[in-house]
C-alpha positions in Angstrom: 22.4 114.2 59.7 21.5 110.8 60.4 17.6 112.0 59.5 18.3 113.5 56.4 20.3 109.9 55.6 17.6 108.6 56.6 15.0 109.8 53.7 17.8 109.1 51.0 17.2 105.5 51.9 16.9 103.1 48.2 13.2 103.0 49.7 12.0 106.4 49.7 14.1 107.5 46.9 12.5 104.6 44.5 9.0 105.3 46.0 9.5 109.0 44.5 10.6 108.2 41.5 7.5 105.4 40.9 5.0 108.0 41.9 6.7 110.7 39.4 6.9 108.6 36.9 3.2 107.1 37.3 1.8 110.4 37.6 3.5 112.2 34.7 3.1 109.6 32.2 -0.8 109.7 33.2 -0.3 113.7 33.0 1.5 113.0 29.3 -1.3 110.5 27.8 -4.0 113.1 29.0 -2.3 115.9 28.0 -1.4 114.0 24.4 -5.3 112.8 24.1 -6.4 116.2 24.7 -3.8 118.0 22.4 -4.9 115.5 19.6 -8.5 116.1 20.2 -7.7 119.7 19.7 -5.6 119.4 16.6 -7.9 116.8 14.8 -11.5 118.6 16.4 -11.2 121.0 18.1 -14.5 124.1 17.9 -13.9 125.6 21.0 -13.2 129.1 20.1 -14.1 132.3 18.1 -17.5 132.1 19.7 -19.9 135.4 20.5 -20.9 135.9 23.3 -22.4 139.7 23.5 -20.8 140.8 20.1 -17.3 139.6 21.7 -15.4 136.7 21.0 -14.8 133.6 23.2 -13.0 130.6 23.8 -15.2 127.8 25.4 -12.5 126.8 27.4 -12.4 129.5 29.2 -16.0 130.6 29.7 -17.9 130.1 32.9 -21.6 130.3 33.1 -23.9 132.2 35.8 -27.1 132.6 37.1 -28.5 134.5 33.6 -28.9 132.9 30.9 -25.6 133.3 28.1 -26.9 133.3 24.4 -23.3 131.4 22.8 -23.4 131.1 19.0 -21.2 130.3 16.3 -21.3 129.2 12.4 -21.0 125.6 11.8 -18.3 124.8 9.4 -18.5 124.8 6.0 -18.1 120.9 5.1 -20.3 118.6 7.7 -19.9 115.2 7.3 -22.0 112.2 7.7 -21.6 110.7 11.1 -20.3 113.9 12.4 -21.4 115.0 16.2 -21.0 118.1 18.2 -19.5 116.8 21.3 -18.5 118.4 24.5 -18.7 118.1 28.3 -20.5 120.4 30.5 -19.8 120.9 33.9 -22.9 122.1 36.5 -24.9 123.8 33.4 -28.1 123.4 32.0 -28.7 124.6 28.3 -30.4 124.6 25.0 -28.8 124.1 21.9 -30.4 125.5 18.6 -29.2 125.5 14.6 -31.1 128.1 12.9 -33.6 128.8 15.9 -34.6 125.2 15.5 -34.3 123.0 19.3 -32.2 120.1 18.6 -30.9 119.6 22.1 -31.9 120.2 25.6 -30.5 119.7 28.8 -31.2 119.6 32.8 -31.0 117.6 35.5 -33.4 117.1 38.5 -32.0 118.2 41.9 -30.2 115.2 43.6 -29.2 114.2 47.0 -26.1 116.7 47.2 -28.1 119.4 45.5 -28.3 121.2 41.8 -24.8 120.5 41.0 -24.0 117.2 38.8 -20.3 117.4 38.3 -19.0 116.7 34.5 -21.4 115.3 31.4 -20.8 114.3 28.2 -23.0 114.9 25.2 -22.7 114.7 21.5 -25.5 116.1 18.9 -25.6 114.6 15.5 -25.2 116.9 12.5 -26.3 116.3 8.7 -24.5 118.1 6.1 -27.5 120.0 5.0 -26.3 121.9 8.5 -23.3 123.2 7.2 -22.9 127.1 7.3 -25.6 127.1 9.6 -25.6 129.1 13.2 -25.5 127.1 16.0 -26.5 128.6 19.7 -26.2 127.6 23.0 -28.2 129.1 25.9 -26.8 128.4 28.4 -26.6 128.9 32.9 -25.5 127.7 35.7 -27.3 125.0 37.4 -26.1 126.4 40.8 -28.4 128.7 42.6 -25.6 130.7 43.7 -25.1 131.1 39.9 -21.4 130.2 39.3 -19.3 127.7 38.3 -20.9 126.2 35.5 -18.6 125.7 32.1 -18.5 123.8 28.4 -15.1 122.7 27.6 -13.4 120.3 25.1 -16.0 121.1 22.5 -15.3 119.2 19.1 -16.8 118.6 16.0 -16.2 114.8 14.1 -17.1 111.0 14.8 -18.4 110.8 18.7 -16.9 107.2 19.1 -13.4 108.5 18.5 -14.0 111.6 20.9 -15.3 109.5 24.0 -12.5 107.1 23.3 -9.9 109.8 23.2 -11.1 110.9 26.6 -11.4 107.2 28.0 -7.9 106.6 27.2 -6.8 110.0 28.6 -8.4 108.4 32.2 -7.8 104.6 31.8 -4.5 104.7 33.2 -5.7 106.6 36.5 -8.9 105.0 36.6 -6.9 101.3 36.9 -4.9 102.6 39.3 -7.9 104.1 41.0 -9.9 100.8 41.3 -7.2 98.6 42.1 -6.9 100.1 45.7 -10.5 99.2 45.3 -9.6 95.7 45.0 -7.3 95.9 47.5 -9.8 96.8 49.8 -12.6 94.3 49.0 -9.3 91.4 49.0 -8.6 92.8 52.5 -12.2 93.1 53.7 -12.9 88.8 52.6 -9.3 87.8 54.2 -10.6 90.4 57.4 -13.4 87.3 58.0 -12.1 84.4 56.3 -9.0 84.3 59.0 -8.7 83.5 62.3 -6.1 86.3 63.5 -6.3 88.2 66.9 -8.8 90.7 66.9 -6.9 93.5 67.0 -5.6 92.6 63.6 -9.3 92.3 62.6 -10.1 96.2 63.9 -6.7 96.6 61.6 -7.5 95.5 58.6 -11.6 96.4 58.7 -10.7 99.8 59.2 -7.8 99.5 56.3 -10.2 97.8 53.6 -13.4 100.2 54.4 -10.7 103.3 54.0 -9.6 101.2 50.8 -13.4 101.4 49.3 -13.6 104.2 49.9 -10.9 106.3 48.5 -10.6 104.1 45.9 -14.3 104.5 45.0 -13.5 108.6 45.4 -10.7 108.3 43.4 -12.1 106.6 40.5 -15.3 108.4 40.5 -12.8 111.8 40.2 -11.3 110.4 36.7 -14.7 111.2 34.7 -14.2 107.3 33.4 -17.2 105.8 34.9 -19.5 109.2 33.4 -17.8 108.5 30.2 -18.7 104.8 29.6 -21.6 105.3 31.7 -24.5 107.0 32.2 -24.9 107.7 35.6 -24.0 111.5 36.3 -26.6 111.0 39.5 -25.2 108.3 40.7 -22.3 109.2 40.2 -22.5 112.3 42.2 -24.8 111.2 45.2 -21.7 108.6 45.5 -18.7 111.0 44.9 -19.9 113.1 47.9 -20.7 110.2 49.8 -17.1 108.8 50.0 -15.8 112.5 49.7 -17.5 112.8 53.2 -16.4 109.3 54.9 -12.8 109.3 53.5 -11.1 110.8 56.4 -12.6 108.9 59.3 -12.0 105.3 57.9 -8.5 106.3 57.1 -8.0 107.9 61.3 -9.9 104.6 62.4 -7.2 102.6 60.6 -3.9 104.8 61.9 -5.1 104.9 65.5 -5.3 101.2 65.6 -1.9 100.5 64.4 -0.7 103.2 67.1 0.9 102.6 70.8 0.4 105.2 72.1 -3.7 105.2 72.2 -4.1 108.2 73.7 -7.9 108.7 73.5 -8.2 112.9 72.7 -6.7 112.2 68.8 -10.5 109.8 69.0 -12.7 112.0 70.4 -11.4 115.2 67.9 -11.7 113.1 64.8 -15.3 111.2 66.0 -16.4 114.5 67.6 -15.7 116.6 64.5 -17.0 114.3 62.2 -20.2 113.9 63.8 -20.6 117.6 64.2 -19.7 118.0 60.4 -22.0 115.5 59.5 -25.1 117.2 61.3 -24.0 120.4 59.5 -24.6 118.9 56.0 -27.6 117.4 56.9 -28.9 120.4 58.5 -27.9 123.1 55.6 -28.8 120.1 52.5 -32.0 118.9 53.7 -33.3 122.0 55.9 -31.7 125.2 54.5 -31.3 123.4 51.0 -27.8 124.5 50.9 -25.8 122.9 47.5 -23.1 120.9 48.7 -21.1 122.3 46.1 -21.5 125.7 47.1 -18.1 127.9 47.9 -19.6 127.6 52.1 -20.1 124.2 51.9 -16.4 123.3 49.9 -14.7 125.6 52.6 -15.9 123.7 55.6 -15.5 120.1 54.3 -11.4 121.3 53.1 -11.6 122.8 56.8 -12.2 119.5 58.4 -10.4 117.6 56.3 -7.4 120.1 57.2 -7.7 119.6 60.9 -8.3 116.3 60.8 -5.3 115.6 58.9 -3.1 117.8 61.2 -4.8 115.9 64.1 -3.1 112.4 62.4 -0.1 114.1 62.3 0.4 114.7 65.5 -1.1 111.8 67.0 1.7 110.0 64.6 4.3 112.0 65.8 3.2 111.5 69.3 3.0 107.8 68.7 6.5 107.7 67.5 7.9 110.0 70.2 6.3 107.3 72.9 7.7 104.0 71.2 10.9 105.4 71.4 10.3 106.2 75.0 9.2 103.2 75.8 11.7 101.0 73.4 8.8 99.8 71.6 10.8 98.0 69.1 8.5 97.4 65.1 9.2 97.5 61.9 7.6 100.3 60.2 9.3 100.6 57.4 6.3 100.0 55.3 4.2 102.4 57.0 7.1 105.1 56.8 7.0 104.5 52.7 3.7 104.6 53.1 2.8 107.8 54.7 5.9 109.3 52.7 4.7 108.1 49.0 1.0 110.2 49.9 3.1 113.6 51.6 4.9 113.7 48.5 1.9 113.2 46.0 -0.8 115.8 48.4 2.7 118.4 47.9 2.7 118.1 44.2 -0.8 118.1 43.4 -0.9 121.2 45.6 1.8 123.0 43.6 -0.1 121.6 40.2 -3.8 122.9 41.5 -2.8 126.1 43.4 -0.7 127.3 40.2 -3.1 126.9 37.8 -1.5 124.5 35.1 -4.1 121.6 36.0 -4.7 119.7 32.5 -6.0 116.4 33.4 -10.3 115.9 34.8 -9.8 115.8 38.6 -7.5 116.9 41.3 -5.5 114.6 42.5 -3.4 112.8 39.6 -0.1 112.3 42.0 -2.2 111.4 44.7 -3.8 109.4 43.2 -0.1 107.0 43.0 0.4 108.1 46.4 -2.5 106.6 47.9 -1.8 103.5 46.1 1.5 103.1 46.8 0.2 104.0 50.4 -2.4 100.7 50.8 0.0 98.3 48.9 2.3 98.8 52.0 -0.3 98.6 54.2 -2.1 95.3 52.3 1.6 94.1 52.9 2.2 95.4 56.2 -1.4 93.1 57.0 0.6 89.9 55.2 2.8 90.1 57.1 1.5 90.3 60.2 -0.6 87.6 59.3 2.0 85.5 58.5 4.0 86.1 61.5 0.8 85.5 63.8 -0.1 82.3 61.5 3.8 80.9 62.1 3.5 81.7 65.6 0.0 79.9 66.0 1.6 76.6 63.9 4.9 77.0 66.0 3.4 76.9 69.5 0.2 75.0 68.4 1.4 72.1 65.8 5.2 71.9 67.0 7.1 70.9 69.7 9.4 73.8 71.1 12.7 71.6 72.5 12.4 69.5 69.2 10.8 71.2 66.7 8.8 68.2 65.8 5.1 67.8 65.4 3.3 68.0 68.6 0.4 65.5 69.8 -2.2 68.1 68.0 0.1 68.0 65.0 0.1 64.3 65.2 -4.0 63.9 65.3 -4.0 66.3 62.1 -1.4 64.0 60.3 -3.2 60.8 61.4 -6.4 62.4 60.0 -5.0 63.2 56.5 -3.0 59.6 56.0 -5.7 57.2 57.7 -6.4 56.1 53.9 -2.7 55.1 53.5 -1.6 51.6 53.2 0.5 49.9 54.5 2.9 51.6 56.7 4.7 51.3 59.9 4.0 52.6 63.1 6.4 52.7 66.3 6.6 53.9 69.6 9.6 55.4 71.1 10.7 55.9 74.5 14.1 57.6 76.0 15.9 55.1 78.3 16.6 56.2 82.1 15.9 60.4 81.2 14.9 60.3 85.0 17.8 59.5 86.0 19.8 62.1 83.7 17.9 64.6 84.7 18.2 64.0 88.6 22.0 63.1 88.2 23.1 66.0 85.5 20.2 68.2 85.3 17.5 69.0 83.3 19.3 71.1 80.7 21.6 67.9 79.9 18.0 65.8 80.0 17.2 68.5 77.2 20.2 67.8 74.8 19.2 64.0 75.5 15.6 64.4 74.2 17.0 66.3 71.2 19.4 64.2 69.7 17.0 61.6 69.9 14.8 63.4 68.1 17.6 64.5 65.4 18.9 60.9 65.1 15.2 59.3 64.9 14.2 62.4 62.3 17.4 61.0 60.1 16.1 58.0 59.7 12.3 58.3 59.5 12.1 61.6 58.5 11.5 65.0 59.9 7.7 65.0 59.1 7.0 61.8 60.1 8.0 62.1 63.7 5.8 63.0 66.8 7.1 63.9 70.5 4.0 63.4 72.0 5.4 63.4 75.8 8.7 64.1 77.8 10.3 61.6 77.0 7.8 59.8 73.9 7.9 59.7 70.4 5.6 58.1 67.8 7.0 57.6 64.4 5.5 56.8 61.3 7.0 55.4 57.8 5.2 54.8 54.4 6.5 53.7 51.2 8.2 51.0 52.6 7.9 47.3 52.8 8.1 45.4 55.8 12.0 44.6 56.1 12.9 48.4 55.3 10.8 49.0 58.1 12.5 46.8 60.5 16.0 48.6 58.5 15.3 51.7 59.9 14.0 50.9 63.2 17.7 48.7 63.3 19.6 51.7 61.9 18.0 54.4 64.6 19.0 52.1 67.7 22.7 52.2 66.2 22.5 55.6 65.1 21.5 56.4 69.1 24.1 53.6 70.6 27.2 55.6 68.5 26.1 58.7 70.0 25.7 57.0 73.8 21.9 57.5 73.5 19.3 55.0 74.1 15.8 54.4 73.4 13.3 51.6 73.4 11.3 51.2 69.8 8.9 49.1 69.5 7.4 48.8 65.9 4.4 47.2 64.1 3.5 47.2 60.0 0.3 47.4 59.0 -1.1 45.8 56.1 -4.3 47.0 55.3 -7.7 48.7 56.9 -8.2 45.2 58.8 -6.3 46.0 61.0 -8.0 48.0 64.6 -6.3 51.5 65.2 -6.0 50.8 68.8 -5.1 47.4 68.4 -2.1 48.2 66.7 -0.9 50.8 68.6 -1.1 48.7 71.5 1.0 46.0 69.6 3.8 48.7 69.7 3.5 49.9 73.0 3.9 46.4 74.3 6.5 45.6 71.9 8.2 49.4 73.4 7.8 48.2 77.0 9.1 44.7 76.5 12.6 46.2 74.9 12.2 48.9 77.8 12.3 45.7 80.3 15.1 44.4 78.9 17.0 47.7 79.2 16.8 48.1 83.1 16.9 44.4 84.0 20.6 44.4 81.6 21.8 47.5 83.1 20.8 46.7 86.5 18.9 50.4 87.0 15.6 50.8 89.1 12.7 51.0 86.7 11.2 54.1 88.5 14.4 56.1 87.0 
């Protein structure tokens, strides 16, 4: 019972609701630009193929070559294209027998396959009525999987935009984890954090890049304002191939449990993966686009995936064990926000309904929402090791005053400052407190010293630089309010039944030697200090 509470936390159920409402208003502006396309231009159907009619949309090219023709309509305007995208098919496209467009691509790193194009062929009037022919095939060896779809007929500037806008929303998202990454990978070597927090956030950024990079390159945006289908492709399968292990790297650092076998499957498979694509593209000449080739990389991406699983499982199952107490609230969010998106873009892809260029519209959010926990997760860890390192390196623990490393910074920044008083302050017979009462009463001694003197002087501008020493500095102030507030700290100490020697100087101007006037103070400090013992009748040695 408490689980199930424990999913209907404000959290998780606002994470679902921004990842469904992300991911179906980028599903509504696609499915909008598309279904306006099609009222306003659409010429994807009633096309003969054999003596029998076709849609475009539907039709899916093979290893022979498909003669496609259709008449043009019967009013062509001036400015008018014939734009489409192809996916993986190479063609010729003729009006009346006559060539007016042709189109292949060389074989690239990943093999015959290119992914989507977009192309728009001019038309005249004078080519109205006219028949217009494709010939088209596959570019895939294996013959399948080649297509035309979203074939229109009017102004190509308005087409391509219609499609940009249908991706600019996913493509955003898209690059900002992008961003995310490259802001993570500069604050990775631009901070001084423990190097475990380095491995962290390396691993994070690079997984960032990466599926970021995948992610956008999916959308179809870059090929639409671009023209680097190549490119394009040679880098989609790139990052298609390295998503997994940056993303394990990154989840096995941030674990307890480190048990090594959840390493050696992921590096293992990966390297064994990697030699088989190497192997079957550059030796065998395999496609990596082929239905082989798909089948293994969605293999090992599925074992990998249950091999994170486990090994978070495990890791959670062990700090509970071991009452390894961490907030991982925003890893929980997280991990939930891409379970939720992978489930719904499974349903959307396995039945059929897909509308939108790419796969992985929810997941899209999901992963975002996924590193903008993480990014903050690194913040704050950050910022907790950053208050730690100021805490135990710049303050005073008993006090929480600067320390003596705290007081060289602040001497550093104000040495241009003039004038200003400088004192020296020294706790009268803690010794003997200490010996007599203990050193937890010789504790609240040195405290409300320090509370009384930071009163006066000002929390900032007050150094415990020893057991029982302070140094004090105070700007903005003229000689006499000086000599004021050295007064008012001795009677603020006397009401409470503390006492302190303070010996104080004012400096003028830059004349005056650093160690010169320090000294002044001390010996002004150890003259009052005198005074003390011989009045009270104590041994100076307590």
């Amino acid at each position: 019972m408490n689980r199930i509470k424990s999913y209907l936390k404000p959290n998780y159920i606002f994470t679902s609701l921004f990842i469904a409402f992300i991911g179906i208003l980028m599903l509504f502006i696609n499915v909008y630009e598309e279904q306006k396309r099609e009222l306003e231009s659409d010429y994807s159907t009633e096309w003969s193929l054999n003596g029998n009619l076709i849609d475009l949309d539907s039709y899916s090219s093979n290893k022979n070559i498909d003669s496609i023709s259709k008449r043009l309509p019967e009013k062509i305007h001036y400015n008018d294209c014939l734009c489409f995208a192809s996916l993986n098919s190479f063609f010729d496209v003729y009006i009346d027998e006559e060539l007016v467009y042709s189109y292949i691509q060389p074989e690239n790193y990943t093999g015959n396959g290119y992914g989507t194009a977009y192309h728009s062929i001019n038309l005249s009037p004078d080519q109205a009525q006219k028949t217009i022919k494709f010939e088209v095939y596959s570019a895939f060896s294996s013959g399948t999987g080649g297509r035309l779809r979203m074939i229109s007929i009017g102004n190509s500037r308005n087409y391509f935009a219609r499609l940009a806008r249908g991706q600019i929303l996913p493509f955003i998202i898209s690059t900002s984890i992008v961003i995310i990454g490259i802001i993570l990978l500069i604050f990775c070597f631009i901070t001084t954090t423990k190097l475990i927090h380095k491995v962290n956030t390396l691993a994070l950024a690079l997984a960032a890049i990466v599926i970021g990079t995948l992610l956008a390159l999916d959308t179809g945006f870059l090929r639409l304002t671009t023209d680097s289908i190549i490119f394009s492709r040679n880098l989609y399968y790139i990052c298609m191939h390295l998503d997994i292990i940056f993303l394990f790297l990154f989840l096995y650092s941030i674990t307890k449990e480190r048990n090594k076998i959840y390493l050696i499957f992921t590096c293992s498979s990966t390297i064994m993966y990697f030699l088989y694509v190497l192997i079957s593209r550059f030796i065998f000449n395999i496609d990596m686009a082929s239905k082989r080739s798909l089948h293994l990389y969605f293999a090992y991406l599925f074992l990998n995936i249950i091999n994170i699983n486990i090994m978070l499982i495990k890791d959670r199952k062990y700090r509970n064990i071991k009452k390894i107490e961490r907030d991982m609230g925003l890893f929980y969010i997280g991990n939930y926000s891409l379970v939720i998106s992978f489930l719904i873009d499974s349903v959307i892809y396995l039945s059929g309904i897909r509308k939108v260029s790419g796969y992985v519209t929810f997941s899209r959010v999901g992963f975002y929402a996924f590193f903008l926990c993480m990014a903050a997760e690194v913040a704050r860890l950050w910022a907790h090791e950053y208050n730690s390192l100021w805490k135990y390196g710049y303050v005073d623990e008993l006090t929480v005053l600067g320390n003596r490393r705290a007081l060289i910074k602040f001497e550093k920044k104000n040495k241009d400052i003039y004038p200003f008083g400088y004192a020296m302050c020294d706790i009268n017979s803690l010794k003997n407190i200490n010996d007599t009462y203990g050193h937890d009463k010789g504790d609240e001694l040195i405290k409300g010293v320090a509370q009384k003197l930071s009163e006066v002087f000002g929390h900032h501008n007050v150094f415990r630089v020893g057991g029982d020493e302070f140094i004090i500095y105070s700007f903005n102030t003229t000689i006499d309010e000086f000599n004021v507030k050295i007064e008012k700290a001795k009677s603020l100490l006397s009401e409470k039944e503390m006492s302190a020697s303070i010996g104080g100087v004012y400096v003028n101007d830059s004349s005056c030697d650093i160690d010169q006037y320090k000294k002044s103070a001390e010996e002004i400090m150890y003259d009052e200090k005198s005074k003390y013992y011989i009045a009270n009748n104590i041994d100076r040695r307590r």
